[in-house]
Backbone bond lengths (Angstrom), bond angles and torsions (degrees), N, CA, C in turn:
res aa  C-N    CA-C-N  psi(-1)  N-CA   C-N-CA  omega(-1)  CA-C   N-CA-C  phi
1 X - - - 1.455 - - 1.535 111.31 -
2 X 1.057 112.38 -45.04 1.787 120.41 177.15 1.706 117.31 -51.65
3 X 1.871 89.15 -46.37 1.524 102.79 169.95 1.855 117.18 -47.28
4 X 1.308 93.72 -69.92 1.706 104.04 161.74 1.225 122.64 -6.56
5 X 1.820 96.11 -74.85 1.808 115.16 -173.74 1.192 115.60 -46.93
6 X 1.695 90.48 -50.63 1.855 84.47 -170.38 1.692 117.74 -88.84
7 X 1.232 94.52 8.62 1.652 100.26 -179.84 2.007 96.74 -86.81
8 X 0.951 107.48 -39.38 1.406 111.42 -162.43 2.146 89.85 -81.62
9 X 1.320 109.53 -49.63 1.297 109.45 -178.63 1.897 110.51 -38.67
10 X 1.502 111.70 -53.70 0.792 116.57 172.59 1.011 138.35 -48.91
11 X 1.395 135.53 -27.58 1.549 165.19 168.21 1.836 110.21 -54.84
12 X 1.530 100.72 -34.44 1.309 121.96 167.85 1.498 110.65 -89.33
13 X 0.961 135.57 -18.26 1.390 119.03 -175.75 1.493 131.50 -93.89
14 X 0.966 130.02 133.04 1.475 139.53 -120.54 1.005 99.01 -95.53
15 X 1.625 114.06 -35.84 1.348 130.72 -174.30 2.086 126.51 -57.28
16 X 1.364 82.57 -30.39 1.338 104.87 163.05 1.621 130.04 -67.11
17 X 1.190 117.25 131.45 1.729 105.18 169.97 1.118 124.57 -63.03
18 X 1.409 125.89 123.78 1.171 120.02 167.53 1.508 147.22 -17.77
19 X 1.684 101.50 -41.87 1.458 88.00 140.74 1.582 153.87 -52.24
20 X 1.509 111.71 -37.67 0.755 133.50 -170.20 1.448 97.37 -80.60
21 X 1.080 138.78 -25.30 1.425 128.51 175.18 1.439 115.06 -94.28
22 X 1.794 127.30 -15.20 1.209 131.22 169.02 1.283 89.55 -68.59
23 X 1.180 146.50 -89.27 1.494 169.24 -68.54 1.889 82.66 -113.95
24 X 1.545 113.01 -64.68 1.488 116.06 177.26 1.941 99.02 -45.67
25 X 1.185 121.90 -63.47 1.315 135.64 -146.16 1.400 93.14 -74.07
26 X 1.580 136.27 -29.12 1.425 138.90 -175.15 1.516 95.18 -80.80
27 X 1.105 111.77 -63.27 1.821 109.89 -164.71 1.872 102.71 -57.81
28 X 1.211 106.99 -34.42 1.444 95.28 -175.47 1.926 114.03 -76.25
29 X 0.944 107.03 3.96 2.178 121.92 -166.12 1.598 62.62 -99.84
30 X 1.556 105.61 -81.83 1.348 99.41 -146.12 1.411 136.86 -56.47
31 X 1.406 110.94 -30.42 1.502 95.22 170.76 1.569 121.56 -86.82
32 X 1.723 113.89 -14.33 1.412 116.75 151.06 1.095 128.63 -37.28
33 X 1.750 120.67 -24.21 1.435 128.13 -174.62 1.696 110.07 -116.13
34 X 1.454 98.57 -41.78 2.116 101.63 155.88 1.940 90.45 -36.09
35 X 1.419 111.62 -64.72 1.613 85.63 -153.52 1.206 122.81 -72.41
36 X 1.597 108.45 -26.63 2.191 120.20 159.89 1.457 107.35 -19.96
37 X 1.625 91.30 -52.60 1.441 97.65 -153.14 1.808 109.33 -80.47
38 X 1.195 105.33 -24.78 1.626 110.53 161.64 1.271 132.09 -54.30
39 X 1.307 86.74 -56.20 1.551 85.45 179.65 1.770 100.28 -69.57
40 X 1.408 112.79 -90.57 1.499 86.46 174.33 1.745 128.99 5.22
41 X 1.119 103.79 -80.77 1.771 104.14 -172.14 1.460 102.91 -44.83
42 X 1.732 120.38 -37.26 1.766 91.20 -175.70 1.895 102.51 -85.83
43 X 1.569 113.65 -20.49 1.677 77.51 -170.95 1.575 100.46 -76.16
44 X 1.184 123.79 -1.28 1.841 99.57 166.16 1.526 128.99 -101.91
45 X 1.618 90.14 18.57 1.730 97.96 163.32 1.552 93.24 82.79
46 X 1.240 135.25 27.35 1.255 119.99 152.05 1.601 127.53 -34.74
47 X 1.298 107.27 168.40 2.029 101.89 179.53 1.427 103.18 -67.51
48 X 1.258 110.90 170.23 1.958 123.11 157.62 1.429 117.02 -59.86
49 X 1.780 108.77 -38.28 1.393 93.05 -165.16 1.198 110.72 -92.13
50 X 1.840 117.50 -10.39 1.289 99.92 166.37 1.550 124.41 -83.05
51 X 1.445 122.37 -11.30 1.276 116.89 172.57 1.605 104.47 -87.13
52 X 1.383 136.25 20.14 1.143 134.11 175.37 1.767 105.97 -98.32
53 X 1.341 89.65 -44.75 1.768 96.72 -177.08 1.919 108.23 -83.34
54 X 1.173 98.81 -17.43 2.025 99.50 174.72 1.882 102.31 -78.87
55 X 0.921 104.62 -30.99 1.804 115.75 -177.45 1.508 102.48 -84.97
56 X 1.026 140.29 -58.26 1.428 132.22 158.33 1.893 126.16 -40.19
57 X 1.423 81.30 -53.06 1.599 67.39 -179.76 1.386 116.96 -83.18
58 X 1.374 114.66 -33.10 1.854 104.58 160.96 1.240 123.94 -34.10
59 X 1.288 118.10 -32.68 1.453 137.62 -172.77 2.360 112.06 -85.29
60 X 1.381 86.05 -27.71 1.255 84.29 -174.29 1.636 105.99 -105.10
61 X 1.665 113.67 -10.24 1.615 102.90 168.97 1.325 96.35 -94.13
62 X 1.284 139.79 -14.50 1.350 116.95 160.88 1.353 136.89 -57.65
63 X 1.912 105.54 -50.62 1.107 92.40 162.26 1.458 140.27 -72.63
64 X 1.538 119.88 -10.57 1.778 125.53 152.02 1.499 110.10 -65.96
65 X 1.075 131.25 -12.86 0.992 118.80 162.71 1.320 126.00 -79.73
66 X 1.113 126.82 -50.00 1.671 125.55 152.06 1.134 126.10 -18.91
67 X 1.828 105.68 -81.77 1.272 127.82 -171.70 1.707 115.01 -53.61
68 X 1.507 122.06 -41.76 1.269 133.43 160.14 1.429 103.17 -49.93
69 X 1.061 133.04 -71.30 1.707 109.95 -166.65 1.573 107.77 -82.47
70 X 0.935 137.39 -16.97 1.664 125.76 159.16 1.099 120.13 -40.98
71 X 1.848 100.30 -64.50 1.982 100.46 167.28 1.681 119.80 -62.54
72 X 1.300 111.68 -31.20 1.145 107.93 177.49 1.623 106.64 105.21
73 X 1.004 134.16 24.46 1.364 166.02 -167.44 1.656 130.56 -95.21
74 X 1.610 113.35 5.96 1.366 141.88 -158.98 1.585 85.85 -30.96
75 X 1.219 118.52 -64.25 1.704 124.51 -164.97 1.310 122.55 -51.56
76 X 1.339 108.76 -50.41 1.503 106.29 164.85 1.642 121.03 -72.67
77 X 1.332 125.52 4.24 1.543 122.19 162.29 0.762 91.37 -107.93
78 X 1.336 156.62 33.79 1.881 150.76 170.57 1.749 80.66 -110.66
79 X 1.372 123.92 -58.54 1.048 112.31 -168.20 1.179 131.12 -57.77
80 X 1.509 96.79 -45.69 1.727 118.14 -177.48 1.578 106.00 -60.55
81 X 1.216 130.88 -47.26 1.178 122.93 -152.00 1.917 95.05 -96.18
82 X 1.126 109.28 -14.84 1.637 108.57 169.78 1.747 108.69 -69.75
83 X 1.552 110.84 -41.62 1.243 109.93 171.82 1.570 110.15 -52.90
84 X 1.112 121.31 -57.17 1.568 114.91 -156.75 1.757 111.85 -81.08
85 X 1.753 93.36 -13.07 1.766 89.35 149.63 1.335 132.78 -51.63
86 X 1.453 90.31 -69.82 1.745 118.93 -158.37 1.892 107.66 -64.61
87 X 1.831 112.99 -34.97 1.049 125.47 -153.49 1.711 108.40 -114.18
88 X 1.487 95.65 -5.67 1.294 78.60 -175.88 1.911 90.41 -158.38
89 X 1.166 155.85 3.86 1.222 155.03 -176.89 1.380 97.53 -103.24
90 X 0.861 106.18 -63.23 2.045 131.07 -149.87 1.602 85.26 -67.80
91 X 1.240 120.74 -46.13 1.784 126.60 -146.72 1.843 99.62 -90.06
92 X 1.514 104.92 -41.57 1.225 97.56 169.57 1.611 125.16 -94.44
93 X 1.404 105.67 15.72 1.415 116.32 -176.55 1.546 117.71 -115.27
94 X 1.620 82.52 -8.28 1.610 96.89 -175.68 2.212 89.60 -87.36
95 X 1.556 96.43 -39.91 1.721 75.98 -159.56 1.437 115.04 -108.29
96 X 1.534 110.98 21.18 1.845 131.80 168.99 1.702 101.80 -106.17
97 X 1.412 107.72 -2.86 1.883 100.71 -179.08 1.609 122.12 -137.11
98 X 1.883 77.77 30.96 1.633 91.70 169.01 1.641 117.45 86.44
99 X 0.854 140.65 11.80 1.923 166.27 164.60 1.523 87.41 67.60
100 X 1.950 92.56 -124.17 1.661 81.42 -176.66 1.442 133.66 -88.72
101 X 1.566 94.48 23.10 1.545 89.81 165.17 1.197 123.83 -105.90
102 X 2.063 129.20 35.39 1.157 129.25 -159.38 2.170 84.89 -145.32
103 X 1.446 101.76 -173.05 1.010 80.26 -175.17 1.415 110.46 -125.70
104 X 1.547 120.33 32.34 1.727 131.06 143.35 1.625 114.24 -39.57
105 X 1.452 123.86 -51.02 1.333 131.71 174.46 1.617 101.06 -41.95
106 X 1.065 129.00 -72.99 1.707 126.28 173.96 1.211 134.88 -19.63
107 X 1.808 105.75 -25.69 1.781 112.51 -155.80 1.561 95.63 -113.45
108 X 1.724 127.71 -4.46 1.153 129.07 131.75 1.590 123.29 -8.96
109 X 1.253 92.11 -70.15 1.416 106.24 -157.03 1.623 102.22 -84.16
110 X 1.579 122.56 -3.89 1.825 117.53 145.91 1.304 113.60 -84.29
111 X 1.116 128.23 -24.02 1.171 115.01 -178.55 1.844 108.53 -53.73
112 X 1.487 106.01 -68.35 1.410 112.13 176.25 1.217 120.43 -19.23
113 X 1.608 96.44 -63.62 2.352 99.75 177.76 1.293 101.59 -74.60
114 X 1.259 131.79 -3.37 1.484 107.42 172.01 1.871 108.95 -78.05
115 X 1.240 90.76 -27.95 1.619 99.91 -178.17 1.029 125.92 -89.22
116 X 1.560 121.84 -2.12 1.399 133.91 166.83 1.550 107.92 -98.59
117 X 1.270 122.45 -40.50 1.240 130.00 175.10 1.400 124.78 -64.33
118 X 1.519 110.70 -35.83 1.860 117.13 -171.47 1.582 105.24 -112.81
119 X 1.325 115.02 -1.42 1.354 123.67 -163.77 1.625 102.68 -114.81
120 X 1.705 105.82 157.95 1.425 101.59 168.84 1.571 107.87 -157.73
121 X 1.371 125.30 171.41 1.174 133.64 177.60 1.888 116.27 43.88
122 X 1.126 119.94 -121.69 1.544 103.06 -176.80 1.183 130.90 -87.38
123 X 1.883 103.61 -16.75 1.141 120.40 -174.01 2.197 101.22 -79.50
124 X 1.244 110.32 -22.29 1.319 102.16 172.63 2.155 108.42 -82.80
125 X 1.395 114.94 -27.53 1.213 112.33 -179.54 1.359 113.06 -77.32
126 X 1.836 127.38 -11.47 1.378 144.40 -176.51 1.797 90.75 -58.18
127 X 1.845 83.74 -71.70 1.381 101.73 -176.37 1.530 141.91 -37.53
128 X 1.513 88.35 -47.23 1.981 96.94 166.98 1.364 111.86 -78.78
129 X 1.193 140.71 -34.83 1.386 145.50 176.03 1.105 100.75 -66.60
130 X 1.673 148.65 -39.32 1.468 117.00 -168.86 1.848 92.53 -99.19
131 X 1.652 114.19 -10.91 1.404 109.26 175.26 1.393 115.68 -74.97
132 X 1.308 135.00 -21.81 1.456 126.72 168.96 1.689 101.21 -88.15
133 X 1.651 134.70 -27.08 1.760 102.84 132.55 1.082 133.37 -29.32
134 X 0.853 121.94 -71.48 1.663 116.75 -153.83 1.945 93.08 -80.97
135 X 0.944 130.00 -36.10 1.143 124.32 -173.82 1.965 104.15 -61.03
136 X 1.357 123.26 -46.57 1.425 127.95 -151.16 1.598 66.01 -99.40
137 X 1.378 149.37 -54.77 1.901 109.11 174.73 1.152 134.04 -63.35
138 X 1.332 117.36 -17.23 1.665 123.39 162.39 1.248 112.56 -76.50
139 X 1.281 119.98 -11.86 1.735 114.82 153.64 1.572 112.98 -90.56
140 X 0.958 111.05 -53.74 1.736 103.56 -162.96 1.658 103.69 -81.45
141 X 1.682 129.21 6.95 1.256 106.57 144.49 1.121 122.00 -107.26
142 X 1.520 120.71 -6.74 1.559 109.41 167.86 1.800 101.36 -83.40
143 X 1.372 132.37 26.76 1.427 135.95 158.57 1.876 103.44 -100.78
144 X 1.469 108.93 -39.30 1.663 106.96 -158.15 1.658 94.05 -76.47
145 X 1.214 113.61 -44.94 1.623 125.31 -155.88 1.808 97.30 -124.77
146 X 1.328 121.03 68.15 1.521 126.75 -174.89 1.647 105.89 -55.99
147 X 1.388 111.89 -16.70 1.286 128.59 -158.69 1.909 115.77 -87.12
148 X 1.836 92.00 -5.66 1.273 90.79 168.59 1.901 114.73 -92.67
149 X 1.413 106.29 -12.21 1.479 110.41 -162.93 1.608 86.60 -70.89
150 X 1.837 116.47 157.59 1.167 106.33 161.92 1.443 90.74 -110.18
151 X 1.502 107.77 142.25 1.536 124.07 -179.22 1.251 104.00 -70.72
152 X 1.416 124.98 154.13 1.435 158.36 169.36 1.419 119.60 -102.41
153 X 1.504 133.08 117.45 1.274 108.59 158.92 1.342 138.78 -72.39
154 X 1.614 113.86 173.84 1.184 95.51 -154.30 2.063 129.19 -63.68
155 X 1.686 92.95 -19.01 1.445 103.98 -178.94 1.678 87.84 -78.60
156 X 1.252 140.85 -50.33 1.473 124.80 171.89 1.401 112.19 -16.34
157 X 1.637 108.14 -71.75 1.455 110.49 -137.07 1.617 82.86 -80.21
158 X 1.286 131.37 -38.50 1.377 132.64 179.83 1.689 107.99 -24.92
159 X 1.466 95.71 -91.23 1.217 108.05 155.87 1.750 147.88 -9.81
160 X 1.588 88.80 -52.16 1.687 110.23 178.38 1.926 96.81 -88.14
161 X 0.901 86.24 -36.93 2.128 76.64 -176.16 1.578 100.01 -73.30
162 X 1.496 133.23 -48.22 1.661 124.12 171.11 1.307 119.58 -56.58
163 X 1.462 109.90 -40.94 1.854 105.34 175.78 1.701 105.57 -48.07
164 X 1.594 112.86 -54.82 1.245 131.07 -161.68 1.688 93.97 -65.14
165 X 1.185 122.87 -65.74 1.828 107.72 -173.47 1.376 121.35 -76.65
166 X 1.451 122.01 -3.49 1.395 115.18 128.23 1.540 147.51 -57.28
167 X 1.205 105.51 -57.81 1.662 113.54 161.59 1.664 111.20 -43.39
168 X 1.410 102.86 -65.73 1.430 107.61 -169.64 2.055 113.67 -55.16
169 X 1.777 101.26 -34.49 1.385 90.13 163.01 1.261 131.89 -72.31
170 X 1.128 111.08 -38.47 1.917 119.26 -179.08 1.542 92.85 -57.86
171 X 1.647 135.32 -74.05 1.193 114.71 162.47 1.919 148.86 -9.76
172 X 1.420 100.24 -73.23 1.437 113.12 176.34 2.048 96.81 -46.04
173 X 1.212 97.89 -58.91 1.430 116.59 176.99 1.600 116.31 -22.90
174 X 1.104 102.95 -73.57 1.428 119.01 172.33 1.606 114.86 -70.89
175 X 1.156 132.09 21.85 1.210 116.14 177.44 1.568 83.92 -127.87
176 X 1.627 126.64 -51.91 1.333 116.25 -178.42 2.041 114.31 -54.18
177 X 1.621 103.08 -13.73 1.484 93.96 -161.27 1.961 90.28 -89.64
178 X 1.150 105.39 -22.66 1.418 111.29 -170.54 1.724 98.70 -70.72
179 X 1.082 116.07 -60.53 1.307 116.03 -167.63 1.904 109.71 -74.25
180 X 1.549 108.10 -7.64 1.739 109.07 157.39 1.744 104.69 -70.80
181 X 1.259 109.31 -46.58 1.768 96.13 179.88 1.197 122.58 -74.26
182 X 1.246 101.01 -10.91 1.498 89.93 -154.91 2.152 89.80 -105.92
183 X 1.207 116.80 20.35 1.507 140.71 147.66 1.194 127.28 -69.24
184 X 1.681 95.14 -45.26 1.275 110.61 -138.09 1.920 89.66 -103.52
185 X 1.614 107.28 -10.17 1.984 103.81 179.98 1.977 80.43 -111.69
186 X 0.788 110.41 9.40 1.543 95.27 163.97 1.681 110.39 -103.39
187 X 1.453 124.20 -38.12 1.376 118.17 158.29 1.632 113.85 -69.40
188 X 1.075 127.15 -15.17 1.654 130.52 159.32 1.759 114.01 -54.65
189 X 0.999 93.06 -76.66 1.814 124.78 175.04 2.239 92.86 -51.13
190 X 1.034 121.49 -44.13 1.442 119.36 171.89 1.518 103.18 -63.85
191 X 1.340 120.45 -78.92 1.485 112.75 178.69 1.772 125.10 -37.50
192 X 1.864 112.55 -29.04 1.395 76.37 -172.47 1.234 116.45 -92.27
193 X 1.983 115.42 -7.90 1.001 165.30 -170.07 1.795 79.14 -56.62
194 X 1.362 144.96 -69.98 1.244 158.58 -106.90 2.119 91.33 -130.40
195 X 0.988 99.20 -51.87 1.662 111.45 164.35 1.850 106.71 -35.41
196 X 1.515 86.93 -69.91 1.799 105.37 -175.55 1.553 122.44 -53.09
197 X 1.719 101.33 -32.17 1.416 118.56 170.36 1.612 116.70 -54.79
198 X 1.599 92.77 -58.06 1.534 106.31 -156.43 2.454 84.15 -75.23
199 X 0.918 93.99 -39.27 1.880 76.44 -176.18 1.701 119.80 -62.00
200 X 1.829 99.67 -34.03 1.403 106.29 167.11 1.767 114.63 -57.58
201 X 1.456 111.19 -49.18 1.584 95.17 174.73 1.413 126.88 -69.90
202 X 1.364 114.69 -10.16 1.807 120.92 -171.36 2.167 84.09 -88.56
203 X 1.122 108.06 -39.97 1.577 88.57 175.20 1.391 132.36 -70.88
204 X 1.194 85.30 -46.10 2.021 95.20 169.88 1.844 115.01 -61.72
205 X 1.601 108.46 -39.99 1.800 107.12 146.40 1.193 135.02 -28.14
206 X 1.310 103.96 -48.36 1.921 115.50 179.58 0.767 115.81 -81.47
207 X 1.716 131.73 -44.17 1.422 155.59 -118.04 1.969 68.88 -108.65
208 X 1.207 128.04 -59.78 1.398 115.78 -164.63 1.347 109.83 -102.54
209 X 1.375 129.15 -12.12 1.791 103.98 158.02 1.823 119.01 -71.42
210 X 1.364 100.68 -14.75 1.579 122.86 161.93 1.422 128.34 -46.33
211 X 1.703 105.45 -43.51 1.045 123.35 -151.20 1.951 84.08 -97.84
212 X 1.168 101.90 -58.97 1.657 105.15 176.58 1.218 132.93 -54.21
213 X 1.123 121.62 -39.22 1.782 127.82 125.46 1.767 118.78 -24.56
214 X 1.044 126.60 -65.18 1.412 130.26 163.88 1.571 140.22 -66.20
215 X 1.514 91.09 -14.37 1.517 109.54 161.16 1.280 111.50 -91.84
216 X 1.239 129.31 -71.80 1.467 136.47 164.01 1.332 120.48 -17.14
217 X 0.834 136.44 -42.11 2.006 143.83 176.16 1.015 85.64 -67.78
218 X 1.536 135.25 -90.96 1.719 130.55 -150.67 1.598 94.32 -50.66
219 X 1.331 128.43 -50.63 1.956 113.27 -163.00 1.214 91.42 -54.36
220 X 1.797 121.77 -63.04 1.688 111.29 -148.81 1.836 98.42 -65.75
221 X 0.799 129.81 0.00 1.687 133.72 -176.01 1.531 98.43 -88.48
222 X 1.485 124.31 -49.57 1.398 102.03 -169.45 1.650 87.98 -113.54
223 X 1.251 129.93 41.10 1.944 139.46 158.51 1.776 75.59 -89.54
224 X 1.499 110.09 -89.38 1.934 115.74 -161.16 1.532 92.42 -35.57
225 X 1.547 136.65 -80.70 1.410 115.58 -166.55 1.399 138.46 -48.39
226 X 1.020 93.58 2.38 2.301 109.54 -178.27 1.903 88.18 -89.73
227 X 1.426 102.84 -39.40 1.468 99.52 -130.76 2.004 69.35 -68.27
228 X 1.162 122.41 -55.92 1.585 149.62 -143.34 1.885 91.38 -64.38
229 X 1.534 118.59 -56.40 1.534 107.95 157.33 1.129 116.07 -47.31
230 X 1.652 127.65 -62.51 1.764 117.75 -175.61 1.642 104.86 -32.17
């Protein structure tokens, strides 16, 4: 429970980079909703192998999730756990939950903002470039070879495509509303930041026309006594 507190405390603290508080605040949505979506998939009789690979990888972004913020390592569990999305969730979830008639096709389109959002410079352009791979081959072979998708019926896929654009909205949701506040105590934290500035220079103003005033009397005092010996 303590673990919790200060995991969630942290998520709030300002002091942290923004990544580092998305990245906490993403893994905790997301595997809260990896497990929604588990349980779900077995009470509607989902396959084995997809509740084999949803139970594993819950298990394996948890533990990158740990181990990454212990060492202090946010970037390399941004990476790791984007891999086992893009390369291995999405791909076998896309073709055990019926392709695009299930609702794996949907969580595509988080992957992307997860990789624009937690990612940066080449290591985020790595990411979208081999992710619209694997995405346009998880379409064009569940088009060449239809025979790998396992079909859904129709209240299935019904079902599995609304679970999916629910989850995925309450999600997207919470990451765009997180990263509006968490703007919005960094233009806070700027203003008082800018407050403190402008009072530090009105003091150091006084503090030295003060000082020049108090210097000035003693010079012109021993300027007249030079002048009064000459």
């Amino acid at each position: 429970m303590e673990r919790i507190r200060a995991w969630v405390k942290e998520i709030d603290d300002i002091n942290l980079s923004l990544q580092e508080r998305m990245f906490r605040l993403l893994t905790s949505v997301s595997l809260t909703i990896l497990l929604v979506v588990f349980v779900v998939c077995a009470l509607v009789g989902e396959s084995a192998e997809v509740l084999i690979v949803l139970g594993l990888s819950w298990f394996a972004a948890f533990l990158i999730t740990m181990v990454s913020a212990r060492i202090d390592r946010v970037d390399i569990g941004i990476q790791l756990i984007g891999s086992i999305l893009m390369y291995l969730i999405l791909p076998v979830g896309f073709f055990f939950g019926g392709g695009v008639n299930g609702g794996s096709a949907n969580w595509f389109i988080f992957i992307f903002i997860y990789f624009c959002l937690m990612m940066s410079g080449r290591v985020r352009i790595a990411f979208i470039i081999t992710g619209v791979i694997v995405t346009g081959g998880c379409y064009l072979l569940a088009d060449t070879h239809p025979e790998l998708v396992t079909g859904h019926t129709d209240d299935m896929a019904y079902l599995d495509s609304f679970a999916s654009v629910v989850l995925l909205s309450v999600l997207i949701c919470v990451m765009f509303l997180f990263q509006r506040r968490a703007f919005e105590d960094q233009n806070r934290l700027a203003e008082e930041q800018k407050k403190e500035i402008i009072e530090l220079n009105e003091r150091q103003n006084h503090f030295f026309s003060s000082m020049s005033h108090e210097i000035r009397t003693p010079i012109n005092t021993i300027i007249g006594l030079n002048e009064m010996t000459l």
